[in-house]
C-alpha positions in Angstrom: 11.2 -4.1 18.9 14.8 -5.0 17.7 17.3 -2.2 16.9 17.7 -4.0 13.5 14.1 -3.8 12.6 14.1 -0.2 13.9 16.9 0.8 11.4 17.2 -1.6 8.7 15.9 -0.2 5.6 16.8 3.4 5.2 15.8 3.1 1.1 12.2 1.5 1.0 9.8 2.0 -1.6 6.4 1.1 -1.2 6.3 -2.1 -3.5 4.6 -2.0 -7.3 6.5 -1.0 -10.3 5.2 -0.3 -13.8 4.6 -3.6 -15.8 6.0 -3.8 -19.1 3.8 -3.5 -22.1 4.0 -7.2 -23.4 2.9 -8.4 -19.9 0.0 -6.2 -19.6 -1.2 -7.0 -22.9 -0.5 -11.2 -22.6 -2.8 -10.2 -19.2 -5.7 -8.2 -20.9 -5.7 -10.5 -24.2 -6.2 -13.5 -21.9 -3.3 -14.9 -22.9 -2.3 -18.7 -22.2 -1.4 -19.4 -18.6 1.7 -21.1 -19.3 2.8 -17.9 -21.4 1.6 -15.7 -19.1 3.5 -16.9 -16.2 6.6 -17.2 -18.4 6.8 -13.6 -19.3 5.8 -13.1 -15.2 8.9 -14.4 -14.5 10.8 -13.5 -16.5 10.5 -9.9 -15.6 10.3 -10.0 -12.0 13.9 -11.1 -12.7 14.7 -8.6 -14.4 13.3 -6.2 -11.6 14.9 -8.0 -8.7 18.2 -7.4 -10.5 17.4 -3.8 -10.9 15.9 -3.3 -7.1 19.7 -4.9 -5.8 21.5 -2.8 -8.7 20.1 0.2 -7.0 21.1 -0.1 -4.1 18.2 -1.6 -2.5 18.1 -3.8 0.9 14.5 -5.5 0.7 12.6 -6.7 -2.9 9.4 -6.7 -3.9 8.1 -8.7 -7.9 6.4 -5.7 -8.2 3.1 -7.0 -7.9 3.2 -7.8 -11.3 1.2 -11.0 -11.1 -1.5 -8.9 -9.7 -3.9 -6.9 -11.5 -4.9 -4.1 -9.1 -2.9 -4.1 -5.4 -5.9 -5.5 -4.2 -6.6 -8.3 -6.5 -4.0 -10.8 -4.6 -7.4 -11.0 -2.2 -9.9 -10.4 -4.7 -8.7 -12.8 -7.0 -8.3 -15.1 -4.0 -12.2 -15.0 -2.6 -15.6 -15.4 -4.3 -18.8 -13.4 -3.4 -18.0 -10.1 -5.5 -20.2 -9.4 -8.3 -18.3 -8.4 -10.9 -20.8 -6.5 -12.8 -21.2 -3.7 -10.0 -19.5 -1.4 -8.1 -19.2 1.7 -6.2 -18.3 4.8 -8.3 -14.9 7.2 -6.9 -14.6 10.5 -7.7 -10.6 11.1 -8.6 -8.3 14.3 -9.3 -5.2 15.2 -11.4 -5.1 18.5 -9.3 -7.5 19.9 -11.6 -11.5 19.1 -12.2 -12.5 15.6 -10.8 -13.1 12.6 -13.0 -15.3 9.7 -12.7 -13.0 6.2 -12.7 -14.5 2.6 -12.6 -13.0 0.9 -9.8 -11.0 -1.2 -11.3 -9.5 -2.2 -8.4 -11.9 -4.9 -6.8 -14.2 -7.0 -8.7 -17.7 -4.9 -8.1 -19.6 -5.0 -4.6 -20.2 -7.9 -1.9 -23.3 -9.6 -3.1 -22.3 -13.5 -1.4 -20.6 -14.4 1.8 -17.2 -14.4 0.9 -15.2 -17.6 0.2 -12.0 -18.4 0.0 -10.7 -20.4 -2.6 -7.4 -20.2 -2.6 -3.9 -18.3 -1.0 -3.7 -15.2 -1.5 0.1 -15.1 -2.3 1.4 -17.9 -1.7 1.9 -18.3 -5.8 4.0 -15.4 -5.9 6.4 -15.9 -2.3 7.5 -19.6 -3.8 9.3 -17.7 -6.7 10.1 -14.8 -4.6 11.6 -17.0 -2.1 14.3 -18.9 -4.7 14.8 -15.9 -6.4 14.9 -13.1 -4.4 18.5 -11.5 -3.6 17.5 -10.5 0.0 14.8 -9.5 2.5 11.5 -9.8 0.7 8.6 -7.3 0.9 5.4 -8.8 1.0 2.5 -6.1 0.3 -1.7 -7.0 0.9 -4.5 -4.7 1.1 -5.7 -3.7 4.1 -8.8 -4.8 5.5 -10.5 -1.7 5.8 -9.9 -0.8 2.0 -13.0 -3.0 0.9 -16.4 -1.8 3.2 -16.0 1.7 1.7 -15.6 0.4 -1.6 -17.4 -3.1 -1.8 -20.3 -2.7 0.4 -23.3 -1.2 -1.2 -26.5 -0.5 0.4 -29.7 -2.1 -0.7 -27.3 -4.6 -2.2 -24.7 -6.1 0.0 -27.2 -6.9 2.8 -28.0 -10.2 1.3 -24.4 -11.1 2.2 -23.9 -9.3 5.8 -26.1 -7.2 7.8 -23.8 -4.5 7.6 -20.5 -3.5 6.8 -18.9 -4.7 10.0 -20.2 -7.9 9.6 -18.6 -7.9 5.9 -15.2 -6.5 7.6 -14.6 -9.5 10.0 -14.8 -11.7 7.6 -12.2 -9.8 5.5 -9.8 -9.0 8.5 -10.2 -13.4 8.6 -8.7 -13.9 5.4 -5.9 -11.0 5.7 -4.9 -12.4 9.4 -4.6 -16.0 8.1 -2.1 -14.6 5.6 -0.1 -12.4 7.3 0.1 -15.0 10.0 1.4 -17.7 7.6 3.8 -15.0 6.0 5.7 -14.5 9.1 5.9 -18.5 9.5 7.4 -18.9 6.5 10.1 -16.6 6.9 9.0 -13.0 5.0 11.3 -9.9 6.7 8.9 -7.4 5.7 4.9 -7.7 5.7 3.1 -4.4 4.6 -0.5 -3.5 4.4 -1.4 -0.8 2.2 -4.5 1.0 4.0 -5.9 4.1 1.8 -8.8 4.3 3.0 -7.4 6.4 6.5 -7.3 9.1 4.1 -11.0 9.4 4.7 -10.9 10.6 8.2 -8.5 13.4 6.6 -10.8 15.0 3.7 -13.7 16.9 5.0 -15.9 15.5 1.9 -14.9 11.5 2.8 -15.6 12.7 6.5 -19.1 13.3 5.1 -19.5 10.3 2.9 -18.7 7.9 5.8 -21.5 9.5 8.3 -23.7 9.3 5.5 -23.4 5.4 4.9 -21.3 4.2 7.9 -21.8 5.9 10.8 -20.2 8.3 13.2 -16.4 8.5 11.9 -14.6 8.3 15.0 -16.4 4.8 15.5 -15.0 4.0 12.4 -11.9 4.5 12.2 -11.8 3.1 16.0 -12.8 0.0 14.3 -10.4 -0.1 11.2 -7.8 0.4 13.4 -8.9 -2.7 15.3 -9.1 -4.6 12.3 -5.6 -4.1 11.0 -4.0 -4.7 14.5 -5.8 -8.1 14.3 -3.9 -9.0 11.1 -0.5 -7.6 12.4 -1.1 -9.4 16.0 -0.9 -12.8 13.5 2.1 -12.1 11.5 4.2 -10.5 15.0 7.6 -12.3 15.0 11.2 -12.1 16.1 12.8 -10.4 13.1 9.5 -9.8 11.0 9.1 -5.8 10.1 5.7 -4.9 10.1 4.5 -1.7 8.2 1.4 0.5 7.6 1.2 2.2 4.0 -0.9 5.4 4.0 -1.7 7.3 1.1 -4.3 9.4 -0.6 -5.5 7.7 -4.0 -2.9 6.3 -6.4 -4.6 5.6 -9.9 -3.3 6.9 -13.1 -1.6 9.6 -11.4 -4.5 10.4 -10.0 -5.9 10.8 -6.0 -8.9 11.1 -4.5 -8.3 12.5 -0.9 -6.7 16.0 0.6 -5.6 17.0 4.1 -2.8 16.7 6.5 -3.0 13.9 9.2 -3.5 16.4 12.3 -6.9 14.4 12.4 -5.9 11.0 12.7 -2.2 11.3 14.2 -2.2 10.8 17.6 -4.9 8.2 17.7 -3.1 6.2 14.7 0.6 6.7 15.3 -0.2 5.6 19.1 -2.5 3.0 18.6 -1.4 0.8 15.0 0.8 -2.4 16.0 3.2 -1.9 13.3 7.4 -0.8 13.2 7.2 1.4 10.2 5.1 4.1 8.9 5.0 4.6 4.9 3.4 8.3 4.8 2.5 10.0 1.5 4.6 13.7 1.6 5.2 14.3 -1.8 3.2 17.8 -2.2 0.7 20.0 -0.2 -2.1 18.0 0.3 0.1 16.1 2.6 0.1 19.1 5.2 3.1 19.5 7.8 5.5 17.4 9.4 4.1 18.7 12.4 1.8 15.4 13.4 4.9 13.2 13.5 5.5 14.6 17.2 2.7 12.1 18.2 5.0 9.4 16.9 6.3 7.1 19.8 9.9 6.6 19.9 9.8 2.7 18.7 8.3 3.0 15.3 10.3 4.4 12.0 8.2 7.1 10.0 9.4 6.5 6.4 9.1 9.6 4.6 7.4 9.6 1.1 8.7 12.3 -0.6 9.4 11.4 -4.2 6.1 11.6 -6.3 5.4 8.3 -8.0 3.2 10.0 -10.0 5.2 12.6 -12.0 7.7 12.4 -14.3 9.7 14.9 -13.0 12.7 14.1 -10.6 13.0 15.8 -7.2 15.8 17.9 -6.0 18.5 15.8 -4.0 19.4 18.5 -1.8 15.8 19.5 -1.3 15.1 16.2 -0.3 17.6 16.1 2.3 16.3 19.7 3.7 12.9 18.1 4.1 14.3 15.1 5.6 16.5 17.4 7.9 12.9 19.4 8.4 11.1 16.4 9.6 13.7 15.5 11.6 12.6 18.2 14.1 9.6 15.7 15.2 10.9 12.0 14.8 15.2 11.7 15.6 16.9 11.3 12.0 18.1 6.9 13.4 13.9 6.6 12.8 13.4 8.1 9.6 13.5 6.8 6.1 12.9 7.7 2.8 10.5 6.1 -0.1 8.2 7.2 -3.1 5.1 8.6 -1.0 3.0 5.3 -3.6 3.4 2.7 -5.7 4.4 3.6 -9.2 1.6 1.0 -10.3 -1.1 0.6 -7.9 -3.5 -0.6 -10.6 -1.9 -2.7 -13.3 -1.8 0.3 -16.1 0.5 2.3 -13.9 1.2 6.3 -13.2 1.6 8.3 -15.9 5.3 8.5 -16.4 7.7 6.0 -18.0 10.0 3.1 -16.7 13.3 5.2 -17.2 11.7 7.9 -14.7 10.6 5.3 -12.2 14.5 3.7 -12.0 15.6 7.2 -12.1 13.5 8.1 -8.5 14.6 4.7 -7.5 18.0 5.9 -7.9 17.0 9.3 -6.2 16.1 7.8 -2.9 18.7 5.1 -2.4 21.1 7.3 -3.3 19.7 10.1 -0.6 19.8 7.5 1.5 23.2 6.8 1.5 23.8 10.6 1.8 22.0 11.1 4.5 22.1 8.0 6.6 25.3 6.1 4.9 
């Protein structure tokens, strides 16, 4: 690993921003495609300008021609049914809610096919416009057995759900491989679904219809090494999002990574860590000791979710806290999610997301310089 990969970055974030309200209504009306694009562009300039006015060293569009952080593949592949899928439970803190999942098209009913790129209509923009290092963000492989593979339904497609994986870690590999050939600094996978092994109850729900969940997550973590092996280049900074349910401002999944940490932070082929610690269900910093000294934990601490903006100094305390387990030159800061996983967004305005922005390049610069 290169020591500028190692310390580049100090003020990430992990890559969607809210959309504004014309664009998600031109995209729910089903509004012309010329028009549609227009207004895409339109404001990913804007939020490119606001990403370097920040203070910002890498730049994401904000996924704001996607619909979901997912859809880039979804949109990308047929063989979903888009009449179906497999209900989530989800929490504000207080009683659970039922949500559709609105963030793939249904279940696997067909082999998949793949019809087109999955970004490669939002890098050529990104590419001529972007003011430095871009951020390219996909969904990880294992995000779409849990959530896409039904049984009694699916099998029509693939025997089981490792069948249905491979053929997704195929399509992810083939385009993190040709995002590192075409020059991207910064490929990301966002990978949820390890908050599974974390929460007793999603412990229970994967025995029940995968199998034995040390198997499993054995096996995801073989599937998203597969798609970082493509994309590993001189210069290329490859990086792992983990995080426990970001819809609405709502999660799904509790529990500290004791679980998972030594096995993941030992075993995942990536640079950089983006790990959700923005409140208690996070648990300790104590699991970062398992972190070997050449990857970069980057600390999420500021709540995409809330309106409410975190303490500066407080977030230099926690910073100074964690540095106890990982040496401050391999630490960085970010929201602990997007502030838009699903096109609707969190539940806070556009002010308050440039305002947390602000927060953590600015704490940044404070702490690192």
């Amino acid at each position: 690993m290169t020591e500028q990969r190692t310390n580049a970055f100090r003020a990430d974030h992990v890559g969607s921003f809210l959309r504004p309200k014309e664009l998600l209504e031109l995209r729910h009306s089903g509004a012309d495609p010329e028009r549609l694009r227009e207004v895409e562009d339109r404001e990913i300039l804007r939020v490119l300008a606001k990403q370097q006015e920040l203070g910002f060293e890498l730049f994401t569009d904000g996924e704001f021609r996607r619909g979901g952080f997912m859809t880039d593949l979804t949109d990308a592949v047929e063989g979903f049914d888009s009449e179906a899928g497999v209900a989530r439970m989800w929490s504000t803190g207080g009683s659970a809610v039922g949500v559709a999942p609105t963030a793939v098209r249904g279940i696997v009913t067909e082999k998949l096919r793949q019809t087109r790129r999955l970004t490669a209509h939002e890098l050529a923009f990104l590419k001529q416009h972007s003011p430095g290092p871009i951020k390219m963000t996909l969904p990880s492989a294992t995000q779409f057995p849990a959530i896409a593979y039904k049984k009694g339904i699916s099998e029509s497609a693939y025997p089981n759900h490792s069948a249905f994986l491979a053929d997704v870690v195929d399509i992810v590999k083939s385009e993190t491989r040709a995002l590192a050939e075409e020059g991207v600094a910064y490929i990301q996978i966002d990978a949820p679904r390890y908050s599974y092994y974390l929460d007793p109850k999603w412990r229970e729900f994967l025995q029940a219809e995968f199998g034995e969940p040390e198997a499993l997550l054995d096996e995801a973590i073989a599937a998203d090494n597969a798609c970082f092996r493509a994309a590993r280049r001189p210069g290329v900074t490859l990086a792992i999002h983990l995080c426990r349910g970001n819809n609405r401002s709502q999660w799904y999944a509790a529990g500290g990574y004791d679980a998972i940490a030594e096995k993941l932070f030992s075993q995942l082929e990536v640079d950089r860590f983006l790990l959700e610690y923005d409140d208690e269900r996070s648990g300790t910093f104590e699991p970062l000791r398992f972190v070997p000294s050449d990857k970069t934990i980057v600390l999420g601490l500021v709540s995409s979710k809330k309106p409410e903006l975190e303490d500066g100094a407080e977030l230099v305390r926690r910073i100074e806290e964690a540095s106890q387990y990982v040496p401050l030159d391999r630490l960085a800061l970010s929201p602990q999610c997007g502030f838009a996983s699903m096109a609707e967004g969190n539940l806070l305005t556009e002010d308050d997301q440039w305002a947390k922005l602000r927060l953590v390049a600015d704490t940044a610069r404070t702490v690192w310089g």
